[in-house]
C-alpha positions in Angstrom: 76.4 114.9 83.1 74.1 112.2 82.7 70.4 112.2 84.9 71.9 108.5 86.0 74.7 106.4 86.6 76.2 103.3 87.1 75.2 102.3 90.8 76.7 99.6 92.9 75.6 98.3 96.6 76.8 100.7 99.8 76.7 99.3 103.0 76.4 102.1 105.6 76.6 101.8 108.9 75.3 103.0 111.9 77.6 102.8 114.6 77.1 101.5 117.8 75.9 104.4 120.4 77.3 102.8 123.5 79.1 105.6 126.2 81.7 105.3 127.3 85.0 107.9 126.7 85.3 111.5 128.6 82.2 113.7 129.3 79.8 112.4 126.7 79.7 109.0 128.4 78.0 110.4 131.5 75.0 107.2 132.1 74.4 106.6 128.6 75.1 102.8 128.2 73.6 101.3 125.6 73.2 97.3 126.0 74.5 95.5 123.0 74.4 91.5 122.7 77.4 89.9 124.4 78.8 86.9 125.1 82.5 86.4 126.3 84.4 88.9 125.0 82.3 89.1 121.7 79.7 92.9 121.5 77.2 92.2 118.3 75.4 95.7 117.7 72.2 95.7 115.0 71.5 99.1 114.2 68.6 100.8 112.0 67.9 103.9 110.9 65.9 106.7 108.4 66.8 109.9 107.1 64.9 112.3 104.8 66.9 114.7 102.7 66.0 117.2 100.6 68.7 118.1 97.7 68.7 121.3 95.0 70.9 118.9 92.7 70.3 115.4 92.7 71.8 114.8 89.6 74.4 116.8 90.0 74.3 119.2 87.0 75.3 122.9 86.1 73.5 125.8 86.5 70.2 125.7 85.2 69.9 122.1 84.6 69.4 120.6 88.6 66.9 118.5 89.3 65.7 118.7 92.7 64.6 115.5 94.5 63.3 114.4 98.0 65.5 111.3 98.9 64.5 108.6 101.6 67.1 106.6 103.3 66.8 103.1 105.1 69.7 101.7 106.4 70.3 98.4 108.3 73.6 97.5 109.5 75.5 95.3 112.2 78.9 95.8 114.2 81.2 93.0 115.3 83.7 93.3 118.0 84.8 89.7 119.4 87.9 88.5 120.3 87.9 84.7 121.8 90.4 81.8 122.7 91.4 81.3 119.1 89.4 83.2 116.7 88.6 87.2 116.6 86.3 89.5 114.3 86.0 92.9 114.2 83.9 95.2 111.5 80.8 95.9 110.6 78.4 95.5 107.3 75.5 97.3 106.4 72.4 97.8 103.3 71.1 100.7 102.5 68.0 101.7 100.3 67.2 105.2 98.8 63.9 106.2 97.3 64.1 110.0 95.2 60.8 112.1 94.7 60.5 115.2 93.3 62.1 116.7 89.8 64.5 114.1 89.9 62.7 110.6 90.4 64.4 107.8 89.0 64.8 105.0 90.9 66.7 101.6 89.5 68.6 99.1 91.6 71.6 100.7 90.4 71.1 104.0 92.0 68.9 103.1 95.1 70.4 99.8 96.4 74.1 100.1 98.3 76.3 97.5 100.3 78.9 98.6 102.9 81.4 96.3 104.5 84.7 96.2 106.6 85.5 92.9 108.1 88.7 91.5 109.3 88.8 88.0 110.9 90.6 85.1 111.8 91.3 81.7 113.7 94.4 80.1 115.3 93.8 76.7 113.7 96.7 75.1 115.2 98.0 76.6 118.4 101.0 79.3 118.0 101.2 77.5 114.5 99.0 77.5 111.8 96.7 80.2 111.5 93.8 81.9 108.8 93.3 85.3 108.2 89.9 86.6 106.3 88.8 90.3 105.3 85.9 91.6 103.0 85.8 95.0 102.0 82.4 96.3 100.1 82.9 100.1 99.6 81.7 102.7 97.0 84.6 103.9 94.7 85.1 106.6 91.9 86.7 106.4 88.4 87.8 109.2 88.3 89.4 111.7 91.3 88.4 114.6 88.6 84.5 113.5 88.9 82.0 114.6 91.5 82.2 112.5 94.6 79.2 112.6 96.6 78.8 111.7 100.6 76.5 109.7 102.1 75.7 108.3 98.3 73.0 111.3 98.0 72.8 112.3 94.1 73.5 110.1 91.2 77.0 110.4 89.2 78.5 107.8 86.8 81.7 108.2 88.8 80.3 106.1 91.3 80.7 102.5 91.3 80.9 99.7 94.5 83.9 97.7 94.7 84.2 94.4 96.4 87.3 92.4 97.6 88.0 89.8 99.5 91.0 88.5 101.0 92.6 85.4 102.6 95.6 84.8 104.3 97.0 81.7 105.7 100.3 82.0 107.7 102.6 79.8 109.9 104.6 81.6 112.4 107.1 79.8 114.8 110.0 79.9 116.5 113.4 77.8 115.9 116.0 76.2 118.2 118.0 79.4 119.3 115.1 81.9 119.5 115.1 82.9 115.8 111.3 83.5 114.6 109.8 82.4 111.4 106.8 83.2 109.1 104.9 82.0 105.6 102.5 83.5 104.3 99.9 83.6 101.2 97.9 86.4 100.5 94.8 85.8 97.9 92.7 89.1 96.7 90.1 89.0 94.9 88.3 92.3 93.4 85.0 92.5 91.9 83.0 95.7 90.1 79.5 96.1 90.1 77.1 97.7 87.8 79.6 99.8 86.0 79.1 101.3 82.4 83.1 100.7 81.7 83.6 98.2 78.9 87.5 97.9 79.4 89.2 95.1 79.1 89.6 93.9 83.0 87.0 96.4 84.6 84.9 93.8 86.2 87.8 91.7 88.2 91.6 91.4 89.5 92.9 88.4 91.1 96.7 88.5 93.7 98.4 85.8 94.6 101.1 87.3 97.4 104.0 84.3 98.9 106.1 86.5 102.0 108.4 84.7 103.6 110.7 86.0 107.0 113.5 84.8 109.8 114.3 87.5 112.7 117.0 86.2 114.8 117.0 87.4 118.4 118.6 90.9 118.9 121.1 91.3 121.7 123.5 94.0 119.9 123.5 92.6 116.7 121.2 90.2 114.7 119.8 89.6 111.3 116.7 89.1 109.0 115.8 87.5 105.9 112.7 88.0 103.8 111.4 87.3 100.4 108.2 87.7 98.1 106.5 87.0 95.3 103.7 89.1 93.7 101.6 88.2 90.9 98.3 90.6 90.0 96.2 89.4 87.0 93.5 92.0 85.7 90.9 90.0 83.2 92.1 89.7 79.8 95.2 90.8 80.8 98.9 89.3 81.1 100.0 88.8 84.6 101.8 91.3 86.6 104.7 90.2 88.6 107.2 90.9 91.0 110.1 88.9 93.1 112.3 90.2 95.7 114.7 88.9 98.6 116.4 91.0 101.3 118.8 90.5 104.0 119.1 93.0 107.2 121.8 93.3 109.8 120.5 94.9 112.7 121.8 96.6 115.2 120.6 97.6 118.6 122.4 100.4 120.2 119.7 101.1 122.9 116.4 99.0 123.7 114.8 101.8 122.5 116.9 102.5 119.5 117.5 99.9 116.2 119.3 100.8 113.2 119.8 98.1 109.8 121.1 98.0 106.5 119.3 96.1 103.6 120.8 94.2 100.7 118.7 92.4 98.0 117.4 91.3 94.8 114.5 92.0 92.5 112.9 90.8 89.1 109.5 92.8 87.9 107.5 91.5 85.0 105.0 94.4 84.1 103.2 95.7 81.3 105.7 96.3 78.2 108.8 95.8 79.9 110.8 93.5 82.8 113.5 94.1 84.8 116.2 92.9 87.3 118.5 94.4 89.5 120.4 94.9 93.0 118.3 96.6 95.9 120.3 98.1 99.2 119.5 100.5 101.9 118.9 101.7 105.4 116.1 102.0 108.1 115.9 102.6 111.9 112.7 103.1 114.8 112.9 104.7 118.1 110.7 104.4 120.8 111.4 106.6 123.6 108.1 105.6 125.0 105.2 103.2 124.5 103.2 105.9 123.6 105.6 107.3 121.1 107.3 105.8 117.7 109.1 106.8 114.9 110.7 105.0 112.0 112.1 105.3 108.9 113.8 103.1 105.6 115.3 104.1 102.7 115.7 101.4 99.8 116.8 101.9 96.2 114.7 100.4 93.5 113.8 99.9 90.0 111.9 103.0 90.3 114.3 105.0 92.5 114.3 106.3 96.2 111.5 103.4 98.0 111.0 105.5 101.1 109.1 105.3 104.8 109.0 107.8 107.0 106.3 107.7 110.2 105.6 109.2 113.6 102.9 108.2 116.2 102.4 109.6 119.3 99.5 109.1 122.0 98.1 110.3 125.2 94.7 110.0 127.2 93.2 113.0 125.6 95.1 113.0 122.0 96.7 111.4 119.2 98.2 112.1 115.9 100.2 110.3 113.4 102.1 112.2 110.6 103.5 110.0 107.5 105.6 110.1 104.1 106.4 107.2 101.4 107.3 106.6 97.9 106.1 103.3 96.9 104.1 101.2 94.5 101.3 99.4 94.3 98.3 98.4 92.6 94.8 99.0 92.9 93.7 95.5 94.4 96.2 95.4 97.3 95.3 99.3 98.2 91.5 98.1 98.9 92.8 96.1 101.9 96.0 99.1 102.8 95.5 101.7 105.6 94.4 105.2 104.5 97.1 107.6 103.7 95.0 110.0 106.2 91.7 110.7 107.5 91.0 108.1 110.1 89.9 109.3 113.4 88.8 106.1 114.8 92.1 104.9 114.4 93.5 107.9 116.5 90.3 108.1 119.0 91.1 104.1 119.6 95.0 104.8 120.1 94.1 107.7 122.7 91.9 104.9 124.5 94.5 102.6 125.1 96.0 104.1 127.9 92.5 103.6 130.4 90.8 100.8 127.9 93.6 97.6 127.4 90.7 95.2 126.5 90.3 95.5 122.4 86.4 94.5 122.6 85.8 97.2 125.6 88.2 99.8 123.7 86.2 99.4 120.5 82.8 99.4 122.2 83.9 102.9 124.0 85.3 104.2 120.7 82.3 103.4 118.9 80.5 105.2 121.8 82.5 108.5 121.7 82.6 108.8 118.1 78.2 108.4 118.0 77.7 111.2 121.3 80.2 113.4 120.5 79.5 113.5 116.9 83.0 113.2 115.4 83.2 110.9 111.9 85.1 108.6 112.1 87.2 109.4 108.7 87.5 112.5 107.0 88.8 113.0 103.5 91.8 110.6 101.9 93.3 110.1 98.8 90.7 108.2 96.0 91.9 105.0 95.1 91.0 104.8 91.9 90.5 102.0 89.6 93.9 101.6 87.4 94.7 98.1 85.7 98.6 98.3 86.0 100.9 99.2 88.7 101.3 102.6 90.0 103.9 104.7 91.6 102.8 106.9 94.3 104.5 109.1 96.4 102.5 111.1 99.2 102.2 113.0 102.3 99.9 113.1 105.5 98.7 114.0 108.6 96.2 113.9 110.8 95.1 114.9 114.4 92.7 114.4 117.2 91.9 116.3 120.2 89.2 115.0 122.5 87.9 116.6 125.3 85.2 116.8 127.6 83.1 119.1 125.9 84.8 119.6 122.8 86.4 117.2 120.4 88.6 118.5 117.1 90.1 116.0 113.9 92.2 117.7 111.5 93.6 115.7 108.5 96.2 117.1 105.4 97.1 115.3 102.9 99.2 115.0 99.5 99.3 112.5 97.0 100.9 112.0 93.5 100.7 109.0 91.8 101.7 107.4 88.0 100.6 103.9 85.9 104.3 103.2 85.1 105.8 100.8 82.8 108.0 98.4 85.0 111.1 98.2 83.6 112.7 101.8 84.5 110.1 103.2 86.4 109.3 105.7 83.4 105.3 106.8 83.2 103.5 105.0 80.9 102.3 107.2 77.7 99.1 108.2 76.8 96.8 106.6 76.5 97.7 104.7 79.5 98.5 107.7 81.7 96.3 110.2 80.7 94.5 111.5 83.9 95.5 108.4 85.6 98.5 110.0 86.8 97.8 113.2 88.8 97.9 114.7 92.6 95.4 114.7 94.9 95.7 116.7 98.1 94.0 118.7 100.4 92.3 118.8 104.2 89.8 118.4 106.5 88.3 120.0 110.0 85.5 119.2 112.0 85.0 120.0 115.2 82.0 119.1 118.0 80.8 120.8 120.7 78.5 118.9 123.4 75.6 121.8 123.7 73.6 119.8 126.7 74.3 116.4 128.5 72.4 114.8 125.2 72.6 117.3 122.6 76.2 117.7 120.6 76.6 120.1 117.1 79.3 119.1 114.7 80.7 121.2 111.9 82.8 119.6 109.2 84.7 121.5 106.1 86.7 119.6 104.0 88.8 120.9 100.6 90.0 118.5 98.1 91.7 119.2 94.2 92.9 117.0 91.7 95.5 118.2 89.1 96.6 116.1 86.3 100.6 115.5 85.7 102.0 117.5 83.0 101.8 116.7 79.6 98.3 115.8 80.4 95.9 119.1 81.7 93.4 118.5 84.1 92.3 119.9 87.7 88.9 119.9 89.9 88.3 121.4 93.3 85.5 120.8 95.6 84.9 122.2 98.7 82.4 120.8 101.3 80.4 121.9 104.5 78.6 120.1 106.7 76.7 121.5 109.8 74.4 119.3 112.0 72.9 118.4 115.7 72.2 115.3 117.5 70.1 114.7 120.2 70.2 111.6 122.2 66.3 110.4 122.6 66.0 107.7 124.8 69.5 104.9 125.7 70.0 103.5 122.2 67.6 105.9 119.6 69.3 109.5 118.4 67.3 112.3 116.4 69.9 114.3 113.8 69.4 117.0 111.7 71.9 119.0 109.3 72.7 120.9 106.5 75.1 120.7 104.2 76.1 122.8 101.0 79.5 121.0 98.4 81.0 123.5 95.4 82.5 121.5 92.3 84.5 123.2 90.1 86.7 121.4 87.0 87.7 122.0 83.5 87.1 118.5 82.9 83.6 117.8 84.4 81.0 120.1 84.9 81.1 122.4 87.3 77.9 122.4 90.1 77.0 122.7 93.6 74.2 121.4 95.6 73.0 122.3 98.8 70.7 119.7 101.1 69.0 119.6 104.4 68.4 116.5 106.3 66.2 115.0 109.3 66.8 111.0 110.7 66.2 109.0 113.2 68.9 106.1 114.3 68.4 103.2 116.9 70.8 100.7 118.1 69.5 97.4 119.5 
């Protein structure tokens, strides 16, 4: 493995320490800028690690290295007459010293961002949708995949996409609703070392169009779309399909439909056209409670959906299954297929929080004094330049209490380049160890020691194992361990280890073990 690798910009961000949520909230209010309904949160902080293996090689070759972190960040929660934001964006800067010393803008300089915005231009009419995502990505889901950006690996890269939506949404004489809408996404990577044709950018063009008419016992829907993805020096990508539903509502609670349709797909090598049909249904026995499920067949096969949520003050969990596909652009702005606990934490909030702004603020809150992350391990999504077929499991739980607070996430994932017109895997060298399965599981669990002092342990296992003809596999297994201490209303003190084994027949293998000390405050 190389002493250094391609680096990009992370953004990492210090979330807001306001208090609010169970026992960890007890008169620990930070004071964040407000206005309205809008909570802006500057945050800074430093942290000094100390790491066996900075450059993350075998046994015998590690380089050691004292590594100095500055980060700056900001969070956004607004939500106002006509316009709302929500995310956050953050810089950070490392400095290593020691055996392993080299520092270039690649390596030491990282952007992080999340945002998701957008503005009712023209009352219950016309409105724009915005989102940036700046995140650091891997090649490769064999390759080492470092937390917290600490070591240097040429699987690393930064990834940044940006997307914009305008939509119309209405309603027509006789209470059918309507919607038009155009998705852009534009991708971008930074400072890599891959000289592939289209490694630097992607650009989507997405046209959705949908009527509902009004459900009484019966009713009916209509949608369409058109898909066109566009790596660099490559031919467009494109797909076309219209659907119809009859629906049919048994129960308020209950709604069952069958689908009937059309498609056309242009991809790499080959096009196709051909009928689509199938069935779906939801049930909601509660507002705290959903399930749902379709079943279409495609060019590919069995296009399946299956989903349950459930809520309550003090838990959450959400457990899903789909075979779908995709492409590597449109997954940058898709929910992860597991792993995110603020998601859960904000659903179990709902019940006693209804404003969004004050729910986030109190989520942001538990999730900094209890200690919990706010993801744990998910599926990589890793850089491919044609469409994929992917078809994968997950779940994930949370249980928050008020001492004690528990996320637990599983996950599987197998996913294949194919070739469009029958849904066949593409050959090598287009597959190779593009097509694989990722899966595996997280824990971590905190426990509030005093009224300001929490410990967190995390352990996390995740392998990759290339599809058959191709060999492949790598396994890494993490542990974190670490205490906070609330300092004064808005500054924490932290300090952790943390020890990760690698093991692959395609990498090397290596582990590393560090120790850190930091210092975060929130203005």
């Amino acid at each position: 493995m190389k002493a250094s690798g391609p680096r990009t910009w992370t953004l990492t961000v210090i979330a807001a320490n306001s208090a609010v949520a169970l026992g960890y909230a007890s008169g620990l209010v930070s004071t964040p800028a407000a206005a309205e309904n809008w909570l802006v949160t500057p945050s800074v902080s430093v942290r000094e690690t100390y790491t066996t293996n900075a450059n993350f090689a075998p046994s015998g070759q590690e380089q050691s290295s004292f590594v100095t972190s500055a980060t700056a960040g900001v969070r956004v929660n607004g939500t106002g007459a006509r316009a709302q934001l929500n995310g956050f964006a953050a810089v950070q800067g490392l400095v290593y010293l020691g055996e392993y010393s080299s520092n270039t803008r690649g390596n030491n300089i990282f952007v992080r961002a999340n945002l998701l915005g957008s503005v009712e231009a023209v009352e219950k009419f016309f409105f724009v949708e915005g989102a940036v995502n700046v995140s650091q990505q891997y090649f490769s889901p064999f390759g080492p995949q470092p937390a917290d950006n600490i070591g240097v690996t040429d699987n690393r890269y930064t990834t940044a996409g940006f997307r914009l939506s305008p939509y119309i949404r209405g309603v027509f004489a006789g209470g059918a609703t309507y919607l038009v809408r155009y998705d852009t996404i534009w991708s971008n990577l930074g400072y890599t070392n891959l000289n592939a044709p289209g490694a630097k950018s992607s650009f989507t063009q997405r046209w959705t169009g949908r009527i509902d008419s009004p459900i009484r016992t019966f009713g009916w829907s209509l949608d369409a779309s058109a898909t066109s993805t566009k790596f660099t020096d490559q031919q467009a990508l494109t797909s076309e399909i219209v659907r119809g539903y009859l629906n049919y509502r048994p129960d308020p609670q209950v709604l069952l439909y069958g689908i009937g349709g059309y498609e056309w797909n242009n991809y790499y090598l080959t096009e196709s056209s051909d009928v689509v049909y199938g069935v779906g249904g939801e049930w909601r026995p509660s507002e705290r409670t959903n399930v749902r499920g379709s079943w279409q067949e495609r060019f590919f096969g069995a296009e399946y959906l299956a989903a349950a949520t459930h809520r309550n003050p003090f838990s959450a969990f959400n457990v899903n299954a789909s075979r779908n596909i995709s492409t590597y652009p449109q997954q940058l702005f898709a929910a992860p297929a597991g792993g995110d606990v603020a998601a859960l934490v904000d659903a179990a909030f709902t019940t006693r929080i209804l404003d969004p702004v004050q729910r986030a603020e109190a989520v942001q809150g538990f999730l900094a004094t209890s200690g919990l992350p706010a993801t744990l391990q998910s599926p990589l999504n890793y850089y491919v330049q044609q469409v994929y077929l992917y078809e994968q499991q997950s779940g994930t739980f949370t249980l928050l209490g008020a001492r004690n607070a528990t996320a637990f996430t599983l996950y599987n994932r197998k996913q294949e380049v194919i070739s469009g017109g029958t849904g066949a895997a593409l050959p090598a060298p287009f597959g190779a160890v593009r097509n694989n399965t990722q899966r595996g599981a997280a824990l971590s669990f905190t426990h509030r020691l005093t009224p300001v002092t929490q410990m967190t342990a995390t352990a996390s296992r995740f392998q990759t194992i290339a599809t058959s003809p191709f060999t492949g596999r790598s396994t890494t297994n993490s542990f974190l361990l670490s205490a906070t201490r609330r300092l004064s209303a808005q500054t924490d003190g932290i300090t952790g280890v943390t020890y990760t084994d690698f093991d692959s027949n395609i990498a090397n293998d290596y582990n590393v073990f560090t120790v850190f000390v930091g210092l975060g405050h929130r203005f």
